[in-house]
N, CA, C and O atoms as a Tinker XYZ file with bonds, in Angstrom:
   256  protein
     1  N    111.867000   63.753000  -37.589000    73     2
     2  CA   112.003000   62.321000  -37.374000    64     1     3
     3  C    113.326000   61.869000  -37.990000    63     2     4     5
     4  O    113.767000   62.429000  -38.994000    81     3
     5  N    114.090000   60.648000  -37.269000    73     3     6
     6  CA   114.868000   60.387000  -37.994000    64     5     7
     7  C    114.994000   59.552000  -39.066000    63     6     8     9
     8  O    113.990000   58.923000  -39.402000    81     7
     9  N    115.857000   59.431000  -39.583000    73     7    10
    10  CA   116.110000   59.023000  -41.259000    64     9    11
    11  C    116.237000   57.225000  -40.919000    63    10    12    13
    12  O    115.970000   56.550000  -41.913000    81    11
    13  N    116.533000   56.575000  -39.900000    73    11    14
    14  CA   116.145000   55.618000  -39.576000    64    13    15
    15  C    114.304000   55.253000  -39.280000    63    14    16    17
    16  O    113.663000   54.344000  -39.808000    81    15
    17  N    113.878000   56.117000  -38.445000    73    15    18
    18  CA   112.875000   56.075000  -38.250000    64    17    19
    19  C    111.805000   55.694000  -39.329000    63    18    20    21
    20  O    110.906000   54.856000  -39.257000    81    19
    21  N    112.186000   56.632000  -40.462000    73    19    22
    22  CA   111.315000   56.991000  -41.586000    64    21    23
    23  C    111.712000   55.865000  -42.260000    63    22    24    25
    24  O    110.791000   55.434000  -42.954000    81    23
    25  N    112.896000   55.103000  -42.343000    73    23    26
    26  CA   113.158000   54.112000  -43.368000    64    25    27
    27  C    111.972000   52.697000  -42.971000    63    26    28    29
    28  O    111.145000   52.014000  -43.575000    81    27
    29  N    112.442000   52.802000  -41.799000    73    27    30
    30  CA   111.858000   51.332000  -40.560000    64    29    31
    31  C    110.137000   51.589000  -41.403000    63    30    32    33
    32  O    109.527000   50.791000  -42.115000    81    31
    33  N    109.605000   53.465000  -40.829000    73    31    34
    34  CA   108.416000   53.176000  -41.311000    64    33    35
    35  C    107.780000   52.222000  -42.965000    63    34    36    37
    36  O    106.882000   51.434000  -43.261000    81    35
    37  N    109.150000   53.076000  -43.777000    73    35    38
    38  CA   108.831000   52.833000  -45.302000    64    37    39
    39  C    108.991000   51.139000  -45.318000    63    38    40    41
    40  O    108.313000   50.411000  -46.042000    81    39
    41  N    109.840000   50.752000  -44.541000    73    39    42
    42  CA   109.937000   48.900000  -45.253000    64    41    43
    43  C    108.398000   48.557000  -44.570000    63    42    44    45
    44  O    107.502000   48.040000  -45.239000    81    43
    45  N    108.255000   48.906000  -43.224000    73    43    46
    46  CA   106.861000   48.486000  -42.852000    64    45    47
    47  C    105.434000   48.744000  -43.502000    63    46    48    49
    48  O    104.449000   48.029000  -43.318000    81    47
    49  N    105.491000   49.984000  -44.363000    73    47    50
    50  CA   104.413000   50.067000  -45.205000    64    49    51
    51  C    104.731000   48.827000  -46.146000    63    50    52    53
    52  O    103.917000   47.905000  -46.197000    81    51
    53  N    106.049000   48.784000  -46.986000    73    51    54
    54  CA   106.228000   48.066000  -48.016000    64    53    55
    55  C    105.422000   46.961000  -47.690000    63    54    56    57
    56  O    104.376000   46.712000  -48.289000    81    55
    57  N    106.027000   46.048000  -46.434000    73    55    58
    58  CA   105.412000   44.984000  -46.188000    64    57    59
    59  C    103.891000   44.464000  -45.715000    63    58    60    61
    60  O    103.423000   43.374000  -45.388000    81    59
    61  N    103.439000   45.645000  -45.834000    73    59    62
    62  CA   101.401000   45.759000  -45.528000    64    61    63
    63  C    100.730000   45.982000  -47.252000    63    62    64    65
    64  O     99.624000   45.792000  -47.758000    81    63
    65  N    102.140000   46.508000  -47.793000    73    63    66
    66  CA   100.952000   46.502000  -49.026000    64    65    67
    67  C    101.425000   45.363000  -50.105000    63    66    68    69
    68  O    100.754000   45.102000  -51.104000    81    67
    69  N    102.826000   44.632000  -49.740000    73    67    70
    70  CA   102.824000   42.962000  -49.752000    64    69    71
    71  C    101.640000   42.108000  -49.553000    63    70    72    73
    72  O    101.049000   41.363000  -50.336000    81    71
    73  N    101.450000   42.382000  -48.378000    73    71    74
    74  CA   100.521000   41.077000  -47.631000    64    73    75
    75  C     99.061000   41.988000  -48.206000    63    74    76    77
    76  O     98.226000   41.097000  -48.360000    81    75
    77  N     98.553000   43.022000  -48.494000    73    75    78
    78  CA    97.362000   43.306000  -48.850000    64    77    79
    79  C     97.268000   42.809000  -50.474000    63    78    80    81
    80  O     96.290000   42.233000  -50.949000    81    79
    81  N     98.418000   43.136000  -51.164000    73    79    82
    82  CA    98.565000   42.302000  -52.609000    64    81    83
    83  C     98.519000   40.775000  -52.735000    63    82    84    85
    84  O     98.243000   40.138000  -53.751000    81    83
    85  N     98.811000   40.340000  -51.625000    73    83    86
    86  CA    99.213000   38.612000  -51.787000    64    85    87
    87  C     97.672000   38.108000  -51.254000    63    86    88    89
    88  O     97.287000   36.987000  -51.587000    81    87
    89  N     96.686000   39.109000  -50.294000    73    87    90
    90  CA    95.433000   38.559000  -50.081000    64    89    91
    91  C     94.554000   39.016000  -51.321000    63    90    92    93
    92  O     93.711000   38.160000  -51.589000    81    91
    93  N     94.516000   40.083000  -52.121000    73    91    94
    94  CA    93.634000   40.230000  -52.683000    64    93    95
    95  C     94.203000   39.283000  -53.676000    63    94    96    97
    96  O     93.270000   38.705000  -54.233000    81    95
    97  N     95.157000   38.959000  -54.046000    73    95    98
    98  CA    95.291000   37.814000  -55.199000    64    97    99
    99  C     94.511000   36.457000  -55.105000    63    98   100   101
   100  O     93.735000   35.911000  -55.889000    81    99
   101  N     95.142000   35.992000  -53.472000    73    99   102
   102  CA    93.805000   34.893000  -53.022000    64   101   103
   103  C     92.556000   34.889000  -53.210000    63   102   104   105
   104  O     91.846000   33.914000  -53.457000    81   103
   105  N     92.154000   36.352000  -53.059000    73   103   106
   106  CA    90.442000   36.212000  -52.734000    64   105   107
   107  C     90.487000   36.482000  -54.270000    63   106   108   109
   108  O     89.847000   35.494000  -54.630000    81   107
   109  N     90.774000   37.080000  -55.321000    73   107   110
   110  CA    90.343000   37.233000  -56.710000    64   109   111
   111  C     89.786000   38.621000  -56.344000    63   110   112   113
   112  O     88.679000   38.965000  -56.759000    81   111
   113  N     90.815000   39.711000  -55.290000    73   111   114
   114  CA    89.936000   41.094000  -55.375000    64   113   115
   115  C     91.721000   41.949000  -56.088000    63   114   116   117
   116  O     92.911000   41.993000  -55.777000    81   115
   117  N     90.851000   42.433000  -57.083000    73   115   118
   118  CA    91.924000   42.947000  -57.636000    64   117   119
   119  C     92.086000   44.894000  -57.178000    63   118   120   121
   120  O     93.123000   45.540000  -57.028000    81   119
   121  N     90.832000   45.296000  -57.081000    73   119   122
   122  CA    91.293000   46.552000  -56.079000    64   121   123
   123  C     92.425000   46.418000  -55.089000    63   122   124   125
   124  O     93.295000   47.248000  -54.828000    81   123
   125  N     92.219000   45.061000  -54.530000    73   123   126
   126  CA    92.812000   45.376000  -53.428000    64   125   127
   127  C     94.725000   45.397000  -53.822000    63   126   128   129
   128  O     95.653000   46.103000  -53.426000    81   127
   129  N     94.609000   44.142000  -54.857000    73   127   130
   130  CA    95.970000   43.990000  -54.767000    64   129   131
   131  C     96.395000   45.262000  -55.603000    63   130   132   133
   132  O     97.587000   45.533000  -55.745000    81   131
   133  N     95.319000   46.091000  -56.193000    73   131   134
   134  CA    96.292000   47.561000  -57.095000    64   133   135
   135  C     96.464000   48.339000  -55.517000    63   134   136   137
   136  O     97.331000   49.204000  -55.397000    81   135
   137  N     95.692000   48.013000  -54.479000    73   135   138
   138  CA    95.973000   49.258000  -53.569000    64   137   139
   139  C     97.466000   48.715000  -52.474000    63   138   140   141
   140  O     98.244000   49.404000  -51.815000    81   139
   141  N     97.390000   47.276000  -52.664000    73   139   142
   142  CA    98.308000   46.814000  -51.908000    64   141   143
   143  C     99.987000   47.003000  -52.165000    63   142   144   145
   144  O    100.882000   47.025000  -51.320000    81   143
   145  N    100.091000   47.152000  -53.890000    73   143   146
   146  CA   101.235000   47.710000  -54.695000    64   145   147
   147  C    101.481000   48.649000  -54.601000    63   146   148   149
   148  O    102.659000   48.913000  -54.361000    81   147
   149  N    100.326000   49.899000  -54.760000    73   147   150
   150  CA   100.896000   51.328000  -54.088000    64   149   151
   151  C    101.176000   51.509000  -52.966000    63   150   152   153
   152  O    102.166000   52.233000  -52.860000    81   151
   153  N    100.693000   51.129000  -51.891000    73   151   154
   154  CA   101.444000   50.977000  -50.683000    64   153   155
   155  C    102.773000   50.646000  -50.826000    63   154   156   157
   156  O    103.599000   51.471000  -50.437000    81   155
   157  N    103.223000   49.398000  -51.400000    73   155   158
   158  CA   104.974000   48.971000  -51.479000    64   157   159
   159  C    105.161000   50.325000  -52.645000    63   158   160   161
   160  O    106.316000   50.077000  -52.992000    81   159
   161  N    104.828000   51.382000  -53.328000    73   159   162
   162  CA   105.237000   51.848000  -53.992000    64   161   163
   163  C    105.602000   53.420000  -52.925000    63   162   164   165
   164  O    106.613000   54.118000  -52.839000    81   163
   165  N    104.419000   53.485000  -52.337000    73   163   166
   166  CA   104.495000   54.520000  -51.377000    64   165   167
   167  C    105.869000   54.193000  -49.983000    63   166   168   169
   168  O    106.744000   54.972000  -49.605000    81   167
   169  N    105.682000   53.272000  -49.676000    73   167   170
   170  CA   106.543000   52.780000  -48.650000    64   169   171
   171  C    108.220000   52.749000  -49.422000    63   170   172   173
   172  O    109.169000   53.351000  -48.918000    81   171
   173  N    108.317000   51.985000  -50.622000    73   171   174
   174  CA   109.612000   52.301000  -51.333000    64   173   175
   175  C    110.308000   53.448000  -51.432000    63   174   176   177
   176  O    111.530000   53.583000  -51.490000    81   175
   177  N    108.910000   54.808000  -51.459000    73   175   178
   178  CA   109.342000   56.280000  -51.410000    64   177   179
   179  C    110.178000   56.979000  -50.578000    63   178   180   181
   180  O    111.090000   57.784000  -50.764000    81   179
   181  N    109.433000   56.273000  -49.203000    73   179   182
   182  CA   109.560000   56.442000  -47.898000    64   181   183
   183  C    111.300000   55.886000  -47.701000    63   182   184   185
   184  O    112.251000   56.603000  -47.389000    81   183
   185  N    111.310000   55.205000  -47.835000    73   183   186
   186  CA   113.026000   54.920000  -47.963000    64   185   187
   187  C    113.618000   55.027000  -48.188000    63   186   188   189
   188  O    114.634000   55.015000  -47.494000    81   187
   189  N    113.548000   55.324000  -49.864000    73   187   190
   190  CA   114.222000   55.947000  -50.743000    64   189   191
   191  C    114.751000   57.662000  -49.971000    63   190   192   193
   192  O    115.927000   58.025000  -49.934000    81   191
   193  N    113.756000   58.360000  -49.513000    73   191   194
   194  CA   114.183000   59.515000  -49.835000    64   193   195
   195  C    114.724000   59.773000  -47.960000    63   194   196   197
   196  O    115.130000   60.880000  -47.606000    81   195
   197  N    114.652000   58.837000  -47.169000    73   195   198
   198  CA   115.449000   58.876000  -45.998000    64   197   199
   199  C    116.849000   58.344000  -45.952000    63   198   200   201
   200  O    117.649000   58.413000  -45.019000    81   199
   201  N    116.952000   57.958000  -46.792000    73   199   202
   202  CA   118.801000   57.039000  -47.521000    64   201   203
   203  C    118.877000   58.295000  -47.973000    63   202   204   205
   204  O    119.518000   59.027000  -47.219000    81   203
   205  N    118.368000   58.911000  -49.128000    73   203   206
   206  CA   118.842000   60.571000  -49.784000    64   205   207
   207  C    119.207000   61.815000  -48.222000    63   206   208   209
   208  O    120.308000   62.346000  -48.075000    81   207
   209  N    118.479000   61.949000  -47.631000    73   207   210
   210  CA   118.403000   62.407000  -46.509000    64   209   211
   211  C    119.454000   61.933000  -45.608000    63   210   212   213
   212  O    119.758000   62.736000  -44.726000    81   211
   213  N    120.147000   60.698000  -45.623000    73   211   214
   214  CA   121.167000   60.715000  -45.240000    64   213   215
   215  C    122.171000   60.541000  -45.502000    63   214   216   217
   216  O    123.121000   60.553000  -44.720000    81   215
   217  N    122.216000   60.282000  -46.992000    73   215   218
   218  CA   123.511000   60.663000  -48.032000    64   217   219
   219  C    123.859000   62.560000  -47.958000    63   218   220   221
   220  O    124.973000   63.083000  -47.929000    81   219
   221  N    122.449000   63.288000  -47.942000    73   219   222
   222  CA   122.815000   64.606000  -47.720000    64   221   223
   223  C    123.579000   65.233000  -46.505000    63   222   224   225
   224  O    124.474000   66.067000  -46.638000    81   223
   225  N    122.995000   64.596000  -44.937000    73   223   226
   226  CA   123.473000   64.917000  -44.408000    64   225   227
   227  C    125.395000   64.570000  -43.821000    63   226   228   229
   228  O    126.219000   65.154000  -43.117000    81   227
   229  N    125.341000   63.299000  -44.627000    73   227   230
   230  CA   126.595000   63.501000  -45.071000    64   229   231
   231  C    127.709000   63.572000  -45.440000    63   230   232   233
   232  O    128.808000   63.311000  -44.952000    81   231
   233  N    127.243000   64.060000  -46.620000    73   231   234
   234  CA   128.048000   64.988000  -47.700000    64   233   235
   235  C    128.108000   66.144000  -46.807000    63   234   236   237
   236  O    129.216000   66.595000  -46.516000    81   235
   237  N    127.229000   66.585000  -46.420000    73   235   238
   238  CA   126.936000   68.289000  -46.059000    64   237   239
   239  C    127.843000   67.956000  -44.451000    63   238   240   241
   240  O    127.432000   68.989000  -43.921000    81   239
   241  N    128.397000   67.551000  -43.754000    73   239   242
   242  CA   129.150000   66.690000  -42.801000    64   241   243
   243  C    130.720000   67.449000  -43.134000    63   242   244   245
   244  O    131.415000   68.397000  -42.768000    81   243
   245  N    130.707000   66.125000  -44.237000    73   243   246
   246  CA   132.059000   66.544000  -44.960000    64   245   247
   247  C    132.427000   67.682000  -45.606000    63   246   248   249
   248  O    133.575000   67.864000  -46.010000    81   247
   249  N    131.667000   68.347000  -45.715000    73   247   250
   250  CA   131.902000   69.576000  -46.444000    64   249   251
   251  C    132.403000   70.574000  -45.644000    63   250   252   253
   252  O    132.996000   71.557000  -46.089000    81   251
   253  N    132.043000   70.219000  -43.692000    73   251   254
   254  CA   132.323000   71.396000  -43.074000    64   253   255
   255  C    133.628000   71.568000  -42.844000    63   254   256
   256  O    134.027000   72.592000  -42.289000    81   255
């Protein structure tokens, strides 16, 4: 997949476990908003390491 692809996915998790944090705050469910943060924590990952992925590819570009 590409490194765009994977980023698009990661902001779109980010922003589901936004809106799952910002409802469980409403309702007073606090599971939800710890599960809604790991999502933006999981989704942050997701981005993070497709920007690395394309800082590698390149460097590794320039190198040839």
């Amino acid at each position: 997949m590409s490194e765009s692809k994977d980023k698009a996915k990661g902001k779109a998790q980010e922003m589901k476990g936004k809106a799952q944090e910002q409802i469980g705050e409403t309702v007073g469910d606090r599971r939800m908003q710890a599960e809604g943060r790991g999502e933006q924590v999981a989704g942050k990952a997701k981005v993070t390491a497709a920007e690395a992925m394309r800082r590698m590819k390149k460097h590794g570009d320039d190198m040839e």
